[in-house]
N, C-alpha and C positions, 0 to 999 in steps of 0.2 A: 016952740023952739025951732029952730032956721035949719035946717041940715041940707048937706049938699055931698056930692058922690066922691070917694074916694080913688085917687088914680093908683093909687097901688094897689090897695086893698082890695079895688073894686066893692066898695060898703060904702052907706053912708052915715057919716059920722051923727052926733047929738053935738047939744052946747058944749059937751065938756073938751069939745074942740074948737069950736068958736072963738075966732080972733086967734089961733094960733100959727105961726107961718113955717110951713117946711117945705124944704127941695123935693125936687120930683126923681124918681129912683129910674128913670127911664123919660125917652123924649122921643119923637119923632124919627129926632136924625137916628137915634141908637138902634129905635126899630127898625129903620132902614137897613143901619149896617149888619144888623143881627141878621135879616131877611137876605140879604145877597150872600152873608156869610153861609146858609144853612143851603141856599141855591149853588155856591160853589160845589160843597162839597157832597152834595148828591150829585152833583154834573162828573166832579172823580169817580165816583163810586160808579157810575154807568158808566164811562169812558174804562174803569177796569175790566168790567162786565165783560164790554165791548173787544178789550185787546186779549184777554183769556178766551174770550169764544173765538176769535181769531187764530188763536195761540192753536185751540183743539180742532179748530178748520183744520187748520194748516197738518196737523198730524193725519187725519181720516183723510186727506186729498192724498199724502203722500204714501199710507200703508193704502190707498186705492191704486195710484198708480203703481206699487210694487208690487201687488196682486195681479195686478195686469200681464206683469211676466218685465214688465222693466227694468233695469238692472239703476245701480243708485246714480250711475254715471251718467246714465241715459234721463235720468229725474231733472239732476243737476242740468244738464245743456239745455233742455226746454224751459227750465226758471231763466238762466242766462239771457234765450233768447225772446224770452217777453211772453213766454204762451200760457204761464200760469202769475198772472200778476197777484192772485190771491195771497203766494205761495214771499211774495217780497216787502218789503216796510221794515221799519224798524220797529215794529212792534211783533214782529212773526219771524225775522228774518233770523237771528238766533234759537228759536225754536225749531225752524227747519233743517237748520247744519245740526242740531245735535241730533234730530229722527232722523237725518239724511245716513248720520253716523253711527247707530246702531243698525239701520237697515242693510249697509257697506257692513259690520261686524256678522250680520244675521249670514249673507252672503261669503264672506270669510270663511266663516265656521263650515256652513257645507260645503265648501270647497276641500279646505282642508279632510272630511269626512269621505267625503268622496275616493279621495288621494292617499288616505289614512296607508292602505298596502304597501305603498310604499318608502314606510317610513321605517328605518331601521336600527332599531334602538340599541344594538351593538356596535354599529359604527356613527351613531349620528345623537342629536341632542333633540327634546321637543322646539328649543328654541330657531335652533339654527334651522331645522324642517317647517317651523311656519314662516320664516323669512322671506320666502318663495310666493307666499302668498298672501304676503300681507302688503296695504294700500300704502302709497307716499304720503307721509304725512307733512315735509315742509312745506308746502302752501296750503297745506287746509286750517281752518279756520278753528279758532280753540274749542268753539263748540262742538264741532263735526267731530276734532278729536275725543272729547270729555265721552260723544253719543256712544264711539265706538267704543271705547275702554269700558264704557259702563256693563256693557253686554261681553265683552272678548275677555275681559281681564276673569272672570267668571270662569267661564268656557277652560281658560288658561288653568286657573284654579285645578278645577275639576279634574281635568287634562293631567295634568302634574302628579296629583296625587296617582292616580291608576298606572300613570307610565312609573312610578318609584315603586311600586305594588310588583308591575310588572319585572322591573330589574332586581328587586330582589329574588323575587322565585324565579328568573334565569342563573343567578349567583349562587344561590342553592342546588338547582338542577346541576349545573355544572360543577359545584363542587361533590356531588351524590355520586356523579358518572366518575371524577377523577378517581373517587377511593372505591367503586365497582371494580374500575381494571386494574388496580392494584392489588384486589382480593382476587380479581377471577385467575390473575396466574400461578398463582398457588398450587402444584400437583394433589391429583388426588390422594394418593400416599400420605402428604404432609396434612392435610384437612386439620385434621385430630389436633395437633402440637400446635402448629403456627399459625389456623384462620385467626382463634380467638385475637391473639397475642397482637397479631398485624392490623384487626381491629382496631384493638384500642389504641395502638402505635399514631392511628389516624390523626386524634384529636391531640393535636400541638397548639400551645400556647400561641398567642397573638398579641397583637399592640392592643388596647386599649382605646377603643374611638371617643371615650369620652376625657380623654386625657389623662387618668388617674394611672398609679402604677400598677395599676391589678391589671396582672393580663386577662385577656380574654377567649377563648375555645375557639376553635375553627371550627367546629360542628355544634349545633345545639343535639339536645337526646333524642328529639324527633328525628332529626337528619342522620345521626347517627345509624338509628333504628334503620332510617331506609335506605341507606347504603347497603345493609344486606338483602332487604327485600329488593333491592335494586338488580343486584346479584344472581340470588336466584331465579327472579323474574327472567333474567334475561337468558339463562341458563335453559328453564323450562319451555321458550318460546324457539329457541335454537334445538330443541332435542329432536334428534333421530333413533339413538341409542338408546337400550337398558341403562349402558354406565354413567350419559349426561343424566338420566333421571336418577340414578343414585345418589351421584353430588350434588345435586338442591337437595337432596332426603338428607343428606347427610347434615351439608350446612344448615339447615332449618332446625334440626334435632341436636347440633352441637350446643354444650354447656358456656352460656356465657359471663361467667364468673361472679365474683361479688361486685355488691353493689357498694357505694357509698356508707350509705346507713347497715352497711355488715350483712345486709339479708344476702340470700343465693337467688339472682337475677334467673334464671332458669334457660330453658331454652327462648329461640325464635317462636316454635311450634309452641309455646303454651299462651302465648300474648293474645289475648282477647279484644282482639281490633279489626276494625273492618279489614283494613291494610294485609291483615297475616291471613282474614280468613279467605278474602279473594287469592292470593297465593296458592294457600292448598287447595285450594278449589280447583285450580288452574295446574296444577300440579298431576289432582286426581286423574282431572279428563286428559292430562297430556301423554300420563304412564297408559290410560289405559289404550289409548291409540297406538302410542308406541311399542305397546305388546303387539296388538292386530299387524299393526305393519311389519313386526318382526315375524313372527308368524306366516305372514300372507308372504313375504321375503323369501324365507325358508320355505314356503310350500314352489314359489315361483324358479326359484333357485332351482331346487327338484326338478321342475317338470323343463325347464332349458336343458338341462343335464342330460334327463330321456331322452328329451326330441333330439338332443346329439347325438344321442347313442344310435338312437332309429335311424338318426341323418346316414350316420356311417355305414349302417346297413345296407343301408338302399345306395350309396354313391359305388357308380363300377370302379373297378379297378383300372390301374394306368392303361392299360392295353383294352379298355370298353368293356371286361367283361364283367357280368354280377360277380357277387361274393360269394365263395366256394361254402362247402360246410363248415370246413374248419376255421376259417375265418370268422363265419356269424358265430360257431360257438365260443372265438375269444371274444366277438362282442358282446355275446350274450352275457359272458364272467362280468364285463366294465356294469350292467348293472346290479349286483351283489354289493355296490358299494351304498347303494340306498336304505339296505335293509328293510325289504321289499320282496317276499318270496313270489308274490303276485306279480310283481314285474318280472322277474325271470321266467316263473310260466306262461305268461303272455306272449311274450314275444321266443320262447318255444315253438308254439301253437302256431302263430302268424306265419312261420317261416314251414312250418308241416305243409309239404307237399300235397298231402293229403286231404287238406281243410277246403269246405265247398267254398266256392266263389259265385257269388252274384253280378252278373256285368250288365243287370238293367238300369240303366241308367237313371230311371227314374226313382230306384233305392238310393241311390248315391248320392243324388240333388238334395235327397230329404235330409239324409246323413248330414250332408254340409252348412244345411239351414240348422240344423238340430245344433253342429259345433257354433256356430255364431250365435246364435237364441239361448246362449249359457245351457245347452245342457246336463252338461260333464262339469264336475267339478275338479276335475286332473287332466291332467295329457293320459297317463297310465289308463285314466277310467275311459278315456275317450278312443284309444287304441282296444282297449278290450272291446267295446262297443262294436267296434269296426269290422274285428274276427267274428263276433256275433252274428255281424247282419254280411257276413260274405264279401265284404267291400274291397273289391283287386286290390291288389299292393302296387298296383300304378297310380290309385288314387291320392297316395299317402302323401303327394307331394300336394294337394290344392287341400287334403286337410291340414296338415302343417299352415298355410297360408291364411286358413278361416281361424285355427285356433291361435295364429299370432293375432288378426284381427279382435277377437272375442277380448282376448286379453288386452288389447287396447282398449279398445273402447270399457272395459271392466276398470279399468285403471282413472280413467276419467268419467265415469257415471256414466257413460252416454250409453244410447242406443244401438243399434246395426245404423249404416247410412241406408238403407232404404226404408225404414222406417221414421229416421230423423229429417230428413231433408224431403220437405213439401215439392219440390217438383220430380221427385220419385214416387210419392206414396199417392201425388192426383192423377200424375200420368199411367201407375200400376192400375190404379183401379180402371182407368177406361182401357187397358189393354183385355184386362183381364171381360171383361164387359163384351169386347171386342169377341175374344175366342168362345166363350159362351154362344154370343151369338153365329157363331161362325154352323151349330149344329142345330136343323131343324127341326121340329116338334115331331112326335113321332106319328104315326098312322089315326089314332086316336086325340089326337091335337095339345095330349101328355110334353112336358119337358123331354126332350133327348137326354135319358139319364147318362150320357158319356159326357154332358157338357159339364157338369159341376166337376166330373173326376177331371178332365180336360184342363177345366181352370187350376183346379190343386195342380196339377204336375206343372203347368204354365208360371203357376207363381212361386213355385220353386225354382223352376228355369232362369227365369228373371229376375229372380234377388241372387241368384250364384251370378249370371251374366252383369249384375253393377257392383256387385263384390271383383269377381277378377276384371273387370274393366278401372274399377277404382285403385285398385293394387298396382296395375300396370302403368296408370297415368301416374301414379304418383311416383314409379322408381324413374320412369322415363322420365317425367317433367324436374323431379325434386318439390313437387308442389303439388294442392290436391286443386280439383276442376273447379271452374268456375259455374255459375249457375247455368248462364251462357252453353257450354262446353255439355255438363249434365244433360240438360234439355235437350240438346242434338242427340245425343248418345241414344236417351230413352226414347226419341220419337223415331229414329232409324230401327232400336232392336223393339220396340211397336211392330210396328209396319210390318217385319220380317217372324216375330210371332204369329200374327194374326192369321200374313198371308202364307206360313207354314199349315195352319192348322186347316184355314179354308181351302188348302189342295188335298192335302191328305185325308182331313175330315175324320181323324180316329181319336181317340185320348193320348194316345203315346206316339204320336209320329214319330214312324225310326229316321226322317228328315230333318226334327227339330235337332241340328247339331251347334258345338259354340258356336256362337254369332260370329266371331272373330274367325274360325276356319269357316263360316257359311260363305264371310266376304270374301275369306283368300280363292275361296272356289270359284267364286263366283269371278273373281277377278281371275282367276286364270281360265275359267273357260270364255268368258271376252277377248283374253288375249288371243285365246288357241281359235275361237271362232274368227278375230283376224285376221289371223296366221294364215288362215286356212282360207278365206275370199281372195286374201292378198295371192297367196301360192297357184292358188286354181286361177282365176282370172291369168296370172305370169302362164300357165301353162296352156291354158285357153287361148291366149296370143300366140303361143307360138307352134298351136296346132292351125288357129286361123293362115299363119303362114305360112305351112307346109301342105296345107288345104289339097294345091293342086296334086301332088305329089301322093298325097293319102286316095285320092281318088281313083287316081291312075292305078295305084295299089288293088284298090276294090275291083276294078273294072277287072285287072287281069286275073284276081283271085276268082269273080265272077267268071268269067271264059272257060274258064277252068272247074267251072260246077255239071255236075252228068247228067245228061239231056233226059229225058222222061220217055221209058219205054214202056210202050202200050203191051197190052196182054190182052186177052180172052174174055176177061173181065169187063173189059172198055166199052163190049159189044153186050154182053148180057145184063151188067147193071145201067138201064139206060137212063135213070133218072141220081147218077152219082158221077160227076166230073173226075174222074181217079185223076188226071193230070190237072188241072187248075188245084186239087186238094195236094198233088206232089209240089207244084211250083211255090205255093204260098207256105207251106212248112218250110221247104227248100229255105226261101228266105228268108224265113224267119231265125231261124235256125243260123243260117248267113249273118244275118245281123248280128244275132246274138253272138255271136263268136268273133264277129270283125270290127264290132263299135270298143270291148274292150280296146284293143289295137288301135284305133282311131283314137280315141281319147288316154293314151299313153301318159303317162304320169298323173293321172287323175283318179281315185278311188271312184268308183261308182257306187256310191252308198246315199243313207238317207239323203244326208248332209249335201251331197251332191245336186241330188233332186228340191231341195230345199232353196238352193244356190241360184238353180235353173228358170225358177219359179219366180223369184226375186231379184233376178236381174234381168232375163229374157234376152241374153244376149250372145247366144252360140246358133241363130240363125244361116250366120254366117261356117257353122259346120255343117249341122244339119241338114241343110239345104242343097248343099250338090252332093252329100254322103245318101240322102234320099230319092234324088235325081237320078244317082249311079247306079241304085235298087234298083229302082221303079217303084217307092212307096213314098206315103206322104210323110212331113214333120212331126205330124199325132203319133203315127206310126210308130215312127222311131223313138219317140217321148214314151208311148206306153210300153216299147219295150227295155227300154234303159229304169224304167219303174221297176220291171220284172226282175233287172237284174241288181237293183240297188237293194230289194228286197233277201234275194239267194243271198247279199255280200253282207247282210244285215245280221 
């Protein structure tokens, strides 16, 4: 049988197809078209490929150049000018305005973050405060705008709800605080009657914000509730008093009536809330302060009262003089008012004539450090102390000065200042280092056991010396010293310790005196050592110029000396000059009696000789007053020694 290949089927038939004719189900041309058809639309299908991987180019170029630190404006003008042609076509070019436009929102956002402080949600709106910062959008392209919205309107969102969050809990706040001060003026007296009553008074009906005619409460029960904690809160944070701390006790413990559902609401004080228990908590610790400080008040109170008492004591009378006896004994009565038998006999005692005195000074420094180092826990106790260890009652004025100090610095935690302030306590130490070394080891190569007592009395000296130096600057200035100021202070009273201890070289130099009188001394003996060049030199001229006149003086007092009568003597002691032994007594003796007179208005003392030495300038007396002798300059120098020693 014939068979032949099927074109559809791809089979080949038998006879029972044989001689039958059919169309063909496909041709040539159809395959053609089918084959360009299926070429088209894969050439689409890579051409999308192509403009979506464009699409994502174009995204990663422009979050790379925002990364960069670009700003979107600065993105934008380099597309413009051709430097990113990646970034243009119409197959990308809408894709870049809307990433251009969330990157401009991304920017936005932290600006306004930035700026956030400023924004003030009592006077202003979130709207109207991003308006400031946000971009022109009439010439931007719809997609640049779509980019930004899509990111900003978010942001905005978010924004919105926390800024309503927020104005509501300032609208609460503020209405908490308005019914505080409407409770807090309420007398204490009226508490009882009227708190509750004015309470409840608060919560007045209101409109309705959801339209309905049910009114609605100015307070909800929360807010209610903390209107009085609000109250006492503020009560407790404000107290100095016992009686502020009674009124929170009171209002916190007041009955606050029935409730709605009939039960008895109880107090403040029984609500078991965090809210009530930080209150008493804050309550506890505020009464218990408030007692101390009353207390410590009253004890301080006291001890001003005494030191008045004392003051009065010790201040003379109109005409300078001390207080008689009868007088201290009406002061003595003023303290009887303390109920205090210990202070009356105290200050008995202090005014006993009879009671020993100590006037070493080196007890009295310690005393003073003792009053600033908190010794005493009273003025009374600190005045008894005083009679204890002998302490003059002229000291009574620089302890008064340490125990107002004490009490300061007691009142603000602190220190003494020479303790607290580092350019006293680095510079004490090397003073003190200083006068230690100032004594040398002993015979045996042992420490100089006077040097450690030496330093004790030294570092006493020196914390009273920047205590009244600190007192003084500060009434004089109305301000306390600079670091500056300090530093000079301690390295001048240094110096003047050190080189106290290294002249005298004992533990208690009766030298070391205040530093403030060491200077005034020292300043007025500069002055008087002036005085006294200047005056001497003036009168040293004007014996230069009566020179002649002074001589002539001598010459005829000379004339007038009794000539040397020999004797019997002359001839038998032959190895003894009796007259060369009479002639040089004779003049000396001459001198001695007539250089006073020559040097007329001049003291002939150390000081003189001292003068003579260091100027070398009375040649011009000298010189014809020795000529007129018959002796040399020496001469006359060694006997004007003689005699500044006898004036000495």
């Amino acid at each position: 049988m014939a068979k032949y290949k099927s074109r559809v089927k791809n089979k080949y038939m038998g006879s029972g197809f044989e001689g039958y004719v059919a169309s063909a189900r496909t041709t040539e041309g159809l395959e053609l078209a089918k084959a360009l058809q299926n070429s088209g639309e894969r050439g689409m299908r890579i051409a999308n490929v192509l403009t979506d991987r464009k699409k994502d180019e174009a995204v990663d170029k422009i979050q790379t150049l925002y990364s960069s630190g670009k700003s979107m404006e600065a993105i934008q003008t380099e597309i413009l000018a051709g430097k990113h042609p990646d970034l243009t076509g119409k197959y990308v070019e809408k894709t870049t305005q809307f990433h251009l436009g969330k990157v401009k929102a991304a920017e936005t956002i932290t600006n306004i973050t930035n700026n956030i402080n400023e924004y003030d949600f009592e006077n202003n709106t979130l709207n109207s405060f991003y308006e400031k910062y946000l971009p022109d959008f009439k010439e931007s392209d719809t997609s640049y705008t779509a980019g930004f919205a899509s990111i900003f309107n978010e942001y905005r969102a978010e924004e919105a709800v926390k800024d309503a969050a927020t104005r509501s809990k300032h609208a609460s706040k503020i209405k908490i605080e308005e019914g505080r001060v409407q409770l807090s003026i309420i007398p204490d007296e009226n508490l009882e009657t009227d708190y509750i009553k004015k309470w409840n008074a608060l919560n007045i009906d209101v409109p309705n914000t959801d339209g309905s005619d049910k009114p609605n409460k100015l307070y909800t029960n929360a807010e209610l509730q903390k209107v009085i904690i609000a109250d006492v809160t503020s009560i407790i944070k404000s107290a100095t008093t016992m009686e502020e701390i009674e009124r929170a006790e009171t209002i916190l413990n007041l009955d606050m009536g029935i409730g709605k559902n009939g039960q008895n609401i109880g107090t403040l004080s029984d609500r078991k809330s965090e809210e009530v228990d930080t209150v008493k908590a804050l309550l506890a610790t505020k009464k218990r302060a408030v007692l101390q400080n009353t207390r410590a008040d009253e004890v301080y109170q006291k001890n001003k009262g005494v030191e008045a008492v004392w003051a009065e004591a010790f201040a003379p009378n109109e005409d300078g003089s001390p207080k008689n006896k009868i007088q201290l004994q009406e002061i003595q009565d003023k303290l009887k008012q303390f109920n205090d038998p210990q202070l009356v006999a105290t200050f008995a005692d202090f005014f006993n004539k009879n009671r020993t005195v100590n006037n070493d000074p080196v007890i009295t420094d310690q005393f003073m450090i003792d009053i600033v180092s908190g010794e005493f826990e009273n003025y009374d106790e600190m005045i008894t102390e005083m009679l204890a260890r002998g302490i003059p009652e002229s000291a009574l004025g620089t302890a008064n000065i340490r125990w107002n100090q004490y009490s300061k610095a007691k009142e603000t935690g602190s220190a003494p200042i020479y303790l607290s302030d580092a350019t006293y306590t680095g510079s004490m130490s090397k003073i003190l280092k200083g006068v230690e070394e100032s004594f040398k080891p002993d015979a045996s190569g042992l420490p100089n056991p006077n040097a450690k007592f030496a330093s004790f009395n030294a570092d006493n000296f020196i914390k009273n010396e920047i205590l009244n130096w600190e007192a003084d600057f500060e009434q004089t200035n109305g301000r306390k010293p600079k670091p500056e100021e300090r530093r000079k202070m301690i390295t001048e009273l240094g110096k003047y310790v050190i080189e106290t201890y290294r002249s005298d070289n004992v533990a208690d130099p009766k030298s070391l005196i205040p530093f403030e009188e060491a200077k005034e001394n020292k300043k007025k003996e500069k002055e008087a050592e002036e005085k006294y060049k200047t005056d001497t030199q003036t009168n040293i001229s004007n014996i230069e110029s009566n020179i002649e006149s002074i001589v002539s003086q001598i010459n005829t007092s000379k004339s007038e000396l009794p000539a040397y009568e020999s004797s019997v003597l002359d001839t038998v002691n032959v190895f003894k000059d009796e007259e060369a032994e009479f002639n040089t007594k004779q003049i000396k003796d001459f001198a001695t009696s007539i250089l006073p007179t020559v040097f007329e208005g001049v003291e002939i003392n150390q000081d003189f000789i001292d003068y003579i030495f260091e100027n070398q300038n009375i040649d011009g007396i000298l010189t014809p007053v020795s000529q007129s002798l018959g002796v040399t300059n020496e001469y006359l120098l060694e006997i004007l020694k003689q005699i500044a020693v006898q004036n000495n």
